[in-house]
N, C-alpha and C positions, 0 to 999 in steps of 0.2 A: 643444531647446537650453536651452530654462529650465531643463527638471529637471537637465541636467546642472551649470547654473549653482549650481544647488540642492545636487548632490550634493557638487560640490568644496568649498560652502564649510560644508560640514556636517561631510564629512573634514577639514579645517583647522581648524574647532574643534575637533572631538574631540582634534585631534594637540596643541592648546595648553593642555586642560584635562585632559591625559592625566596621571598621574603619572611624574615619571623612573620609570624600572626601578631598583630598591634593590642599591647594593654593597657589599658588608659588608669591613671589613679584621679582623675580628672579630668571630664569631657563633658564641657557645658556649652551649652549655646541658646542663648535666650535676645532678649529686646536690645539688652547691653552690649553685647559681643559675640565672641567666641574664646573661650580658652582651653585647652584640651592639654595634658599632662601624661608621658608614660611614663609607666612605672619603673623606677627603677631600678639598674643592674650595676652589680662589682664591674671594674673595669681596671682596681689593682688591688693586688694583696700582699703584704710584706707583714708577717711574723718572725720574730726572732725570740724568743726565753719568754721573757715575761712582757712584751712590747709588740702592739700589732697595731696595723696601719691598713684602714679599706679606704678604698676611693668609689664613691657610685654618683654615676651619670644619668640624668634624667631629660628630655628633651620637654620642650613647651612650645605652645603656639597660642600666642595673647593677640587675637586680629591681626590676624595675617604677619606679627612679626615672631620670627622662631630666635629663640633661647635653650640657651644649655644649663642647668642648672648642676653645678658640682657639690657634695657634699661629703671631705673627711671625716672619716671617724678614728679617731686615736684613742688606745688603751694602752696602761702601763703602771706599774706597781711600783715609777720611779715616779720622780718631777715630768713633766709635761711641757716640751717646748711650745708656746705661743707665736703662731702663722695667723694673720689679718690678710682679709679682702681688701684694697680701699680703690679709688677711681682709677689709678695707674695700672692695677691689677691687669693680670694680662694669661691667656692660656697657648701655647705656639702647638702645633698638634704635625710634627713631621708625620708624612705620608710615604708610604711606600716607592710611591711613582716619585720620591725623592721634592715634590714640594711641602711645601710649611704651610699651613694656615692658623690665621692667629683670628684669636677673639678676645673680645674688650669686657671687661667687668663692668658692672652698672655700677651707677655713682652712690650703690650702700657701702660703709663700713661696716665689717663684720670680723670680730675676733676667735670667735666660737662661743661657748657655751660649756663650762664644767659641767660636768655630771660624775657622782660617786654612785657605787653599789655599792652591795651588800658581800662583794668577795675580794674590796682592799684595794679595788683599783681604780688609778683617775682616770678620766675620759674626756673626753673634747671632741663632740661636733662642730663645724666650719661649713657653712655654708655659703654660698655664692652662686649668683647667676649672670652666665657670659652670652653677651652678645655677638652673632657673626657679622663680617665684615659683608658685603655686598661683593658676588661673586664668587665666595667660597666653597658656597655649598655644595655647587656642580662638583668640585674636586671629592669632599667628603662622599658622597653618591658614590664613587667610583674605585676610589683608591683606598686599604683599608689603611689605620693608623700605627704604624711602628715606635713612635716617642712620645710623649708628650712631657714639654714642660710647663711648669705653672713661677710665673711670676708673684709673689705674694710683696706686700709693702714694706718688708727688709731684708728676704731673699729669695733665691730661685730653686729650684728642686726639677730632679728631672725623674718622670717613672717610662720604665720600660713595658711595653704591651705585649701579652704572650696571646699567639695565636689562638689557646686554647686556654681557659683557666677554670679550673675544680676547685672552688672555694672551699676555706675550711669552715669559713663562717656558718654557711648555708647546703654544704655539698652538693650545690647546683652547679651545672654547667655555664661559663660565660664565653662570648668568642670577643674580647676587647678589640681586637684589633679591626672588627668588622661592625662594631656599635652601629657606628654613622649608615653604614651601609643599610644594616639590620632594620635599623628606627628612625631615619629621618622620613622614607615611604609613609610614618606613622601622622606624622605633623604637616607634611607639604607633598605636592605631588610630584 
């Protein structure tokens, strides 16, 4: 009965220190480069009435340099606050083990993009992709993410990372708080 005790809980680690399996929504590699893209996962969800707010994180690898690519999507049956990307742009990503790491916007401006449906409500995707600092990476590997804030080019916002999160978008499971951990194995070694 022990060893069995022993086996299951030896299976269950394995299954928690296991790597996701890698999804690429893009994975080229030809005379020109290499670029490889995974696919995107929620990383925050804030709904309230009639106003909801996702955050989804995508990682990239354009020759050997790795990128994050962020993209909001906001819905809401009021006005619609406008958030810009621009070069100062900036993402600080507190980490568990209590360090920060920040990443830099590339030098696009990007304000989003309205989008109406057909059930009354505005929308606004915001995309941007951030660059890591040199050295940071190792920390993301390791330690999973408990804060992130995002500097945008008139103010700052901060979201909180739940260990676990069951979107309503999609009722998929996400683990935000282990993104990096999960999917950077996908882009670099």
């Amino acid at each position: 009965m022990k060893n069995l005790f022993l086996i299951v809980i030896f299976l269950f680690s394995l299954n928690i220190t296991a790597q996701k399996p890698c999804e690429y929504s893009v994975n080229v590699k030809d005379s020109i480069g290499i670029y490889k893209e995974t696919k995107s996962a929620i990383v925050h969800e804030f709904i309230f009435g009639n106003t909801s707010k996702y955050v989804f994180f995508a990682l990239a690898l354009t020759d050997e340099m790795p990128s994050l690519t962020v993209q909001i999507l906001q819905k809401s049956k009021d006005f619609l606050k406008v958030n810009c990307f621009n070069k100062n742009s900036r993402i600080f990503l507190q980490l568990e083990n209590n360090k920060v790491v920040t990443l830099i916007a590339s030098d696009q401006e990007n304000c989003g993009a309205p989008v109406n449906d057909d059930l009354g409500f505005n929308n606004r995707i915001l995309s941007g992709t951030f660059l890591f600092l040199n050295g940071t990476i190792a920390d993301l590997k390791t330690s999973p993410v408990s804060t992130m804030r995002i500097k945008f080019s008139t103010e700052t916002q901060d979201y909180i990372f739940k260990k676990v999160l069951v979107s309503e978008m999609d009722q998929k499971t996400y683990f935000p708080g282990n993104y990096f951990i999960d999917y950077l194995p996908c882009i670099i070694n």
